[in-house]
KEKE-3310 file (N, C-alpha, C; in steps of 0.2 Angstrom, whole numbers, plus 5000, padded with zeros to 4 digits):
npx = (5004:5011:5006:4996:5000:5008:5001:4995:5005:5010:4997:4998:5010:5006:4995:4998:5007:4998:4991:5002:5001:4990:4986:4998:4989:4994:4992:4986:4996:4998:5001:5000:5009:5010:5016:5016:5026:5028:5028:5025:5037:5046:5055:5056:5044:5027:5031:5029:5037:5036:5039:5041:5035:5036:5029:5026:5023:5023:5021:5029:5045:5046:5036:5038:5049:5042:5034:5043:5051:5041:5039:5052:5054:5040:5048:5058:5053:5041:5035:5038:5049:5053:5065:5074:5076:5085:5095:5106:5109:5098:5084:5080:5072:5067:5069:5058:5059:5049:5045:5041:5032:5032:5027:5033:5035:5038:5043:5055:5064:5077:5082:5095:5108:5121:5134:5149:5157:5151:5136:5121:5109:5088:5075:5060:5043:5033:5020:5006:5004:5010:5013:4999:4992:4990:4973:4964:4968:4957:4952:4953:4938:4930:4925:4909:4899:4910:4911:4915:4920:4936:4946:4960:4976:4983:4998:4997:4993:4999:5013:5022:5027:5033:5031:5036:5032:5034:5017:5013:5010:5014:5008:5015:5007:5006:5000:5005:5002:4995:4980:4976:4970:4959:4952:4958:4961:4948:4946:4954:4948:4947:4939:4943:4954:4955:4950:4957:4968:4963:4968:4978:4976:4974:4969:4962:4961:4970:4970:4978:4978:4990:4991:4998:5007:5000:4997:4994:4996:4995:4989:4990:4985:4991:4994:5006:5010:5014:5027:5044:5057:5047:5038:5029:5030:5038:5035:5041:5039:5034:5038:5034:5018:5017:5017:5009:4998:5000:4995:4982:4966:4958:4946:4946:4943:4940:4947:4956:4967:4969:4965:4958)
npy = (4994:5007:5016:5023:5027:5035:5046:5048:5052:5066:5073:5074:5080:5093:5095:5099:5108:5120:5120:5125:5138:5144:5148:5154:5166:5166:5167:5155:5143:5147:5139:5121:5106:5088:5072:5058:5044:5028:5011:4993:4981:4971:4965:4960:4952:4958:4967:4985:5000:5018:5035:5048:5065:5083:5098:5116:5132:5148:5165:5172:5167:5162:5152:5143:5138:5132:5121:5115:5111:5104:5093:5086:5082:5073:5062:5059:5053:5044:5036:5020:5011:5021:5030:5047:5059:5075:5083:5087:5090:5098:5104:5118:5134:5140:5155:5161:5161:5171:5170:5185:5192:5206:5217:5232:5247:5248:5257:5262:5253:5251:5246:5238:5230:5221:5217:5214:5223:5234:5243:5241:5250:5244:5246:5247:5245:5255:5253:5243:5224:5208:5199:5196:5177:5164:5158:5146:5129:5118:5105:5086:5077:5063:5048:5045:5032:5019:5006:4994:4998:4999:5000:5008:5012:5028:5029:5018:5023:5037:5047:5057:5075:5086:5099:5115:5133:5146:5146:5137:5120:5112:5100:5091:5077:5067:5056:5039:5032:5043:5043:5039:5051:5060:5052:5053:5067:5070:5061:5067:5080:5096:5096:5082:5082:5091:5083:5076:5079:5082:5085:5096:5104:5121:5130:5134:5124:5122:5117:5117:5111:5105:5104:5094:5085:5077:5081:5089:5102:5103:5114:5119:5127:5139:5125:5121:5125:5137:5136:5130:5137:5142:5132:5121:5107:5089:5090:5102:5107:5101:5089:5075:5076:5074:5058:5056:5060:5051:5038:5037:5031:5027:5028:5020:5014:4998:4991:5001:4996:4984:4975:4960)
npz = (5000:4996:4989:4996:5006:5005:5001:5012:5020:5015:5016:5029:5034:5026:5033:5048:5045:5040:5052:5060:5054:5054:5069:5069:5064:5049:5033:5019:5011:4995:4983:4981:4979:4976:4970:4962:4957:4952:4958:4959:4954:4944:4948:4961:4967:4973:4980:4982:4976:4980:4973:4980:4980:4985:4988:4991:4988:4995:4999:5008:5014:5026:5028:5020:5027:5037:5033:5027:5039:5043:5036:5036:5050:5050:5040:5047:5061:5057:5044:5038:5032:5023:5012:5011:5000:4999:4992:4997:5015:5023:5018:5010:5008:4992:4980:4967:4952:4939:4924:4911:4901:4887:4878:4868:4859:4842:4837:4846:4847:4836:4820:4816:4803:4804:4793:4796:4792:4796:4802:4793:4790:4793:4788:4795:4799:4806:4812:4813:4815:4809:4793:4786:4792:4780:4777:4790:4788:4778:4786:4787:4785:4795:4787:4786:4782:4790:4794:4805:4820:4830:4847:4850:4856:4857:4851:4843:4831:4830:4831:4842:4850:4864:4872:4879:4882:4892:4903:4896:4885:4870:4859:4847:4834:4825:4812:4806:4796:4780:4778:4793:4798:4798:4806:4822:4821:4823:4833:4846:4848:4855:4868:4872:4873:4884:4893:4896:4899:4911:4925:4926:4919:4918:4909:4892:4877:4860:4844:4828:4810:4801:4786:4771:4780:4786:4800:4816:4828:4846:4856:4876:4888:4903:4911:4916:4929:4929:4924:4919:4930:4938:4941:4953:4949:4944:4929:4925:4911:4901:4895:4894:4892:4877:4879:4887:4881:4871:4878:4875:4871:4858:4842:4828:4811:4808:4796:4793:4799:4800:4810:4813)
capx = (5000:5016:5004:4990:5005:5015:4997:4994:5013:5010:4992:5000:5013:5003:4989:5002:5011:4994:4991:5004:5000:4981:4990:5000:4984:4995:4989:4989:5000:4997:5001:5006:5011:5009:5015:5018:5028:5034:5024:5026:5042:5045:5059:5054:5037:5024:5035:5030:5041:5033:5043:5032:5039:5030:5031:5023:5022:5020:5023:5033:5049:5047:5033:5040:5053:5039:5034:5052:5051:5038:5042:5056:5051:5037:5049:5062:5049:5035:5034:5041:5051:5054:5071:5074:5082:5082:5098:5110:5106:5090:5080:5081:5067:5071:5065:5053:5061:5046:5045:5037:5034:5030:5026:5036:5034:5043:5048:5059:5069:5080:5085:5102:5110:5128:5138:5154:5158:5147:5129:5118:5101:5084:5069:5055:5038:5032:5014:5003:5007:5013:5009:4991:4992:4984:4966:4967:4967:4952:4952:4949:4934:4931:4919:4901:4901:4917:4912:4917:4926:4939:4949:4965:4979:4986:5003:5001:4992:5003:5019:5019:5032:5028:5037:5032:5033:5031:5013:5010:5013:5012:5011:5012:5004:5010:4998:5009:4999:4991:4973:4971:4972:4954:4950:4962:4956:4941:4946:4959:4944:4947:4935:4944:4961:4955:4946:4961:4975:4959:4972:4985:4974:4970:4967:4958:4966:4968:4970:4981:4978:4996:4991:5004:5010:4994:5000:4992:4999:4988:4993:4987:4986:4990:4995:5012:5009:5019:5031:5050:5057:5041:5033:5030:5031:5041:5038:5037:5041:5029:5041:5032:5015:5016:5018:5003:4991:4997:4991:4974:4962:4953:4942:4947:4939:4945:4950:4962:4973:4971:4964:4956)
capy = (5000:5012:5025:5026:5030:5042:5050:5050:5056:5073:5075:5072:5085:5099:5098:5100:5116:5123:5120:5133:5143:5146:5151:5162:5171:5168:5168:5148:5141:5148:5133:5115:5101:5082:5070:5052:5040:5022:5005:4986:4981:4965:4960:4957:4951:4959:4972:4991:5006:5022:5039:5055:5074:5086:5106:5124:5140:5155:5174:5173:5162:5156:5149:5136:5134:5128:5116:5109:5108:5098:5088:5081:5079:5067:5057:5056:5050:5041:5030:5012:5009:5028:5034:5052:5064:5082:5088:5087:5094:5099:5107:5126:5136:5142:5160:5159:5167:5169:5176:5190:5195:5212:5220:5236:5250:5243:5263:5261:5246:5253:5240:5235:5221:5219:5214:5212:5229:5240:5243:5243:5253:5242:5252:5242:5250:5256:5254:5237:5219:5203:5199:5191:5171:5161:5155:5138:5124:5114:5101:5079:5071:5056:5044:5044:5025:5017:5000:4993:5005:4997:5005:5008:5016:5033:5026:5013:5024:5043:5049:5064:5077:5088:5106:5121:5141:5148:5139:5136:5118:5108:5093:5089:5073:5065:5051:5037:5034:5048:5040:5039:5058:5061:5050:5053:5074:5067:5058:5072:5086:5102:5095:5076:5085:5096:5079:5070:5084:5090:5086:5096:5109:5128:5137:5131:5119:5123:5114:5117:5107:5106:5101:5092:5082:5074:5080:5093:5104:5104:5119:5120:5134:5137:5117:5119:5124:5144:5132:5131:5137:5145:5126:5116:5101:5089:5089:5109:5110:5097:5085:5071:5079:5067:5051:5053:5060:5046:5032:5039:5028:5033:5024:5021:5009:4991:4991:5005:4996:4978:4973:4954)
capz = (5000:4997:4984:4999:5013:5002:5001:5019:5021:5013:5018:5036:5033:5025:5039:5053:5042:5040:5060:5066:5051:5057:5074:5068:5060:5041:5025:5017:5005:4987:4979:4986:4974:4976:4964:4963:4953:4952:4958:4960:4950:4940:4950:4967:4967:4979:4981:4978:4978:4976:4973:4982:4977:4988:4986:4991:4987:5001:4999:5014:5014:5032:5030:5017:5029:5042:5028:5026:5044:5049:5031:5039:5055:5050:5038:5051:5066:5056:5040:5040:5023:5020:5011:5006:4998:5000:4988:5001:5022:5026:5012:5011:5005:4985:4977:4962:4946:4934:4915:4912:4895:4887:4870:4866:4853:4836:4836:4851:4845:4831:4819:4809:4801:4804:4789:4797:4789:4798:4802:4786:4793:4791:4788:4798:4796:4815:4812:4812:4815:4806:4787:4789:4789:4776:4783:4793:4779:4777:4791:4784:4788:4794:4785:4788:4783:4791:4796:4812:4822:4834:4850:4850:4860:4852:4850:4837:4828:4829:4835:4844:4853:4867:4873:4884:4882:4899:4905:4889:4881:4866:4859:4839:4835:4818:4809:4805:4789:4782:4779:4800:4800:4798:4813:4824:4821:4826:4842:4848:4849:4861:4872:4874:4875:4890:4898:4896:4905:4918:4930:4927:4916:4920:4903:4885:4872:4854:4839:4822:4808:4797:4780:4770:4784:4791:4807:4822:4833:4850:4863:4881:4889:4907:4911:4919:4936:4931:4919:4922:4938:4942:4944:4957:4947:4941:4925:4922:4903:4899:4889:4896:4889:4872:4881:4891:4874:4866:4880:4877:4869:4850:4838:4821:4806:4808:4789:4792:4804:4798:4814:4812)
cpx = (5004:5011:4998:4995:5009:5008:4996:5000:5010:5001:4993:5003:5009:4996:4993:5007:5005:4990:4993:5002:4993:4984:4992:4997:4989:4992:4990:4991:4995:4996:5003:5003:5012:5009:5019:5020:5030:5027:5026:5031:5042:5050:5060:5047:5033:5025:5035:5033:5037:5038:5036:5037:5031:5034:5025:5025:5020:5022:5029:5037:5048:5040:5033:5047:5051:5038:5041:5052:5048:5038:5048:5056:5048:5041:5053:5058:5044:5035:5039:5045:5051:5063:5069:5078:5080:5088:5104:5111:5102:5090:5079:5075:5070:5068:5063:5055:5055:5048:5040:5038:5032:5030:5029:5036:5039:5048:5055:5065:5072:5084:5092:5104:5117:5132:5144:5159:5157:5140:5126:5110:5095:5081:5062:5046:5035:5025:5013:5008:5009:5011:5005:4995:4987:4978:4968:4967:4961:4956:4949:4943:4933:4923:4913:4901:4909:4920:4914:4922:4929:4946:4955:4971:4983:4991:5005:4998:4996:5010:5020:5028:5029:5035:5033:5035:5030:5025:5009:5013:5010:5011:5009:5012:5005:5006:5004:5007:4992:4981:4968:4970:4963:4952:4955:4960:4949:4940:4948:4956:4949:4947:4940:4952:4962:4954:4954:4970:4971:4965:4977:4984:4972:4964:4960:4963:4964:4970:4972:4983:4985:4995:4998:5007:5006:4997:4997:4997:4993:4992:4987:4991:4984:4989:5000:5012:5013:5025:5038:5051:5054:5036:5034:5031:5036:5043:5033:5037:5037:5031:5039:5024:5012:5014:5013:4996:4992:4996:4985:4972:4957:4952:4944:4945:4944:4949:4956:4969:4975:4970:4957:4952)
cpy = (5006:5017:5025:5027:5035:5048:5052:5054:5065:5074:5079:5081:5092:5101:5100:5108:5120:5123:5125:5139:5148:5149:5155:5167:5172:5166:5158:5149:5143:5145:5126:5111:5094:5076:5065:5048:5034:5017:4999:4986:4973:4960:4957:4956:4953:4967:4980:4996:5014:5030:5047:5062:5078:5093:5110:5127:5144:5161:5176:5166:5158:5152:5143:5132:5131:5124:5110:5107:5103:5093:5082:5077:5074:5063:5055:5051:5046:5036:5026:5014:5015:5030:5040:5054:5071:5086:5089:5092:5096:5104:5115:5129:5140:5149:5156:5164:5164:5175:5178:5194:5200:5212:5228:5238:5248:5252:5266:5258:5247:5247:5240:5229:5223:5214:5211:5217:5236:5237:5244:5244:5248:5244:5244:5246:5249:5255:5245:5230:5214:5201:5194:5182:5169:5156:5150:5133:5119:5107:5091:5079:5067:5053:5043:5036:5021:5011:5000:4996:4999:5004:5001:5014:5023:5031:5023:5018:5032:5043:5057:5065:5083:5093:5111:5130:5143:5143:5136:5127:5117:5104:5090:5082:5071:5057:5047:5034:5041:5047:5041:5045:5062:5058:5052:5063:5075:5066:5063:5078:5090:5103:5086:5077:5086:5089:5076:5074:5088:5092:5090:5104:5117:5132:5133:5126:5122:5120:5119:5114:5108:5102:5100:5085:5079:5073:5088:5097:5107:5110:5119:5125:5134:5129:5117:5121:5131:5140:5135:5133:5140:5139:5125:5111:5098:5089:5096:5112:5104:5092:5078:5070:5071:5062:5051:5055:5052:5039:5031:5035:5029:5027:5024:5016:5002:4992:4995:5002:4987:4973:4965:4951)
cpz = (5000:4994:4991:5005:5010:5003:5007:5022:5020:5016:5024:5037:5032:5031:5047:5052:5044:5048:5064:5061:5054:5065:5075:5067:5051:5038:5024:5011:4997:4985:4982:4980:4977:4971:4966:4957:4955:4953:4958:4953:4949:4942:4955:4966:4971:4981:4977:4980:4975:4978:4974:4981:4982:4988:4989:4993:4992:4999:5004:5016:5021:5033:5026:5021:5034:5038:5028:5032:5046:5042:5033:5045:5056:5046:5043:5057:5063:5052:5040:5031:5019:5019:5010:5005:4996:4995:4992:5007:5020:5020:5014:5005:4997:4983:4969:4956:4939:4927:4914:4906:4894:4881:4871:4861:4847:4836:4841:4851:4837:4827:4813:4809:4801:4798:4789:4795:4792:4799:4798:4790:4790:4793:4790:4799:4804:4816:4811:4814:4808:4799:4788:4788:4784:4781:4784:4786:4783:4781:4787:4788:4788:4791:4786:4789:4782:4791:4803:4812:4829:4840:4851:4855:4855:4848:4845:4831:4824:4834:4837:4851:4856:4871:4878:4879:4887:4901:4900:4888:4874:4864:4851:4837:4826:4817:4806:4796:4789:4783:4786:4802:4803:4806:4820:4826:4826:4834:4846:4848:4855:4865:4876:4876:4882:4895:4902:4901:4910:4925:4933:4923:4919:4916:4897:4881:4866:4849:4834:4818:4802:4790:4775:4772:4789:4799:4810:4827:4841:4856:4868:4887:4898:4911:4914:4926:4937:4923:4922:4928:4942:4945:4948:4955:4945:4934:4922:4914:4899:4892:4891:4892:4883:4875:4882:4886:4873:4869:4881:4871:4864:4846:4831:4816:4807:4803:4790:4795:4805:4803:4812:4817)
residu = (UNK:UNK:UNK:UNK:UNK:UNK:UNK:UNK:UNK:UNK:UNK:UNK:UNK:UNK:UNK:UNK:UNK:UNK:UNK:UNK:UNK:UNK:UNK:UNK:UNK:UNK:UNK:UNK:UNK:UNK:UNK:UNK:UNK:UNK:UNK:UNK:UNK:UNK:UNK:UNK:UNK:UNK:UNK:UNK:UNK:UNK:UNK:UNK:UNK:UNK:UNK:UNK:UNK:UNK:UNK:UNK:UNK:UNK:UNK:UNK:UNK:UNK:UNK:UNK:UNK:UNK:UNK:UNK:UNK:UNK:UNK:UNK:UNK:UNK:UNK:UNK:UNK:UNK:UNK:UNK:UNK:UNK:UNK:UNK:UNK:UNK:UNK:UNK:UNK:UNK:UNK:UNK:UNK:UNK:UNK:UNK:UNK:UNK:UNK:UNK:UNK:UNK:UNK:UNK:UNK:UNK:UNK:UNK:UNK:UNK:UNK:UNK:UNK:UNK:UNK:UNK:UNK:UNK:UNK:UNK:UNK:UNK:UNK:UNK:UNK:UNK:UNK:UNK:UNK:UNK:UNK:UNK:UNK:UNK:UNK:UNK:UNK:UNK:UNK:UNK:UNK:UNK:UNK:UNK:UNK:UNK:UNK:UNK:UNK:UNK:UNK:UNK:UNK:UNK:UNK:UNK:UNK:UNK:UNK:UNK:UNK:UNK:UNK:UNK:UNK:UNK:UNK:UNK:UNK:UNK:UNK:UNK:UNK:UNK:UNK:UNK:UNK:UNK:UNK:UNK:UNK:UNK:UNK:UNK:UNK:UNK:UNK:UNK:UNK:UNK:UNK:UNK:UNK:UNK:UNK:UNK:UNK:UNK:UNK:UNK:UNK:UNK:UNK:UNK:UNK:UNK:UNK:UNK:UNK:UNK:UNK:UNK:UNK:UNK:UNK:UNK:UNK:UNK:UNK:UNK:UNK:UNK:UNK:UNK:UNK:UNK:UNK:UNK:UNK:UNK:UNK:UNK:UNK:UNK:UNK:UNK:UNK:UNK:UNK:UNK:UNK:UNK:UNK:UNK:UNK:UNK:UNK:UNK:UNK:UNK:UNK:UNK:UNK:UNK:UNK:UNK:UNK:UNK:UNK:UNK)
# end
């Protein structure tokens, strides 16, 4: 029962921080993070190990240094069959460097091109934005009549890569032949994206169909928890992201996939 004792662990913790904090009359934790990894292994039998990551966020550093404090405390004094590791000596509270973007007048930012000669002046026009995009491209459809439909895991059907910009991610999704494209558009709605990352989700999801390349680009918006070293998470740049779309389970015609 290691994933129902890692959870009791941090539950334990954060109810015992937020005990003296109520005491003190502070504010509670902004943000606190909880996140588990691992499970029964194929070499001892019986036998599960589970890896717990705990984190938050305060406005005022000493109150995640009572957090570290009574973090410790209970692993040193409580659970059976607990290692840890804290980075080496007792865990110190860290500052939070976010990005913080801005737009700036184009007439402020004088621009040249460096020949290796000198500076040759480029005349940049200070008014309006980017040359318009061509309109989205006509999206496939998938088949009215398709015949038997079969489920399958993303995976066998696309390969997919998955990245961050601030709490922004990505994750571009590439049919392995182009024919599954239509379905696969289909299964991979807006709505089946958001269901499928609610956990982890704040913002919208949006779709980009790439013609050509029977291939998607999905972004999610607000999903990394601040992103980079503004997360709490481990996995703040969301290059995990892919793996976990493409364990998600989607319908495609038998016929297509050769399934018997």
């Amino acid at each position: 029962e290691a994933r129902d004792k890692a959870h009791a662990f941090a539950d334990a913790v954060f109810a015992r921080a937020r005990k003296v904090l109520r005491a003190m009359n502070a504010p509670d934790y902004d943000e606190t993070s909880v996140e588990l990894s691992g499970g029964p292994t194929s070499d001892m039998p019986g036998y599960e190990e589970i890896t717990l990551k705990i984190a938050a966020r305060h406005r005022d550093a000493r109150a995640v240094g009572l957090f570290l404090k009574e973090l410790i405390g209970l692993a040193l004094a409580t659970p059976a069959g607990m290692s840890m590791f804290v980075g080496g000596g007792r865990p110190k509270p860290s500052p939070v460097v976010r990005l913080f973007s801005f737009l700036t007048p184009k007439a402020s930012v004088p621009v040249a091109i460096d020949m290796g000669e000198g500076a040759v002046p480029f005349a940049v026009p200070e008014t309006g934005g980017p040359v318009a995009a061509p309109g989205e491209a006509a999206v496939p459809e998938a088949a009215d009549e398709a015949g038997e439909l079969v489920t399958m895991p993303l995976i066998e059907l696309a390969v997919a890569r998955s990245g961050d910009k601030g709490d922004k991610a990505n994750i571009g999704v590439m049919a392995r032949r182009a024919e599954l494209m239509p379905w696969l558009w289909a299964a991979l709605s807006e709505e089946a994206v958001a269901e499928r990352f609610s956990a982890l989700l704040k913002g919208g999801v949006d779709r980009h169909y790439l013609p050509g390349s029977h291939a998607m680009n999905i972004v999610l918006h607000d999903v990394l928890g601040g992103g980079g070293v503004a997360s709490l998470r481990n996995d703040a740049q969301g290059k995990g992201y892919g793996q976990m779309l493409l364990a998600m389970p989607v319908k495609v015609p038998k016929h297509l996939v050769g399934v018997r």
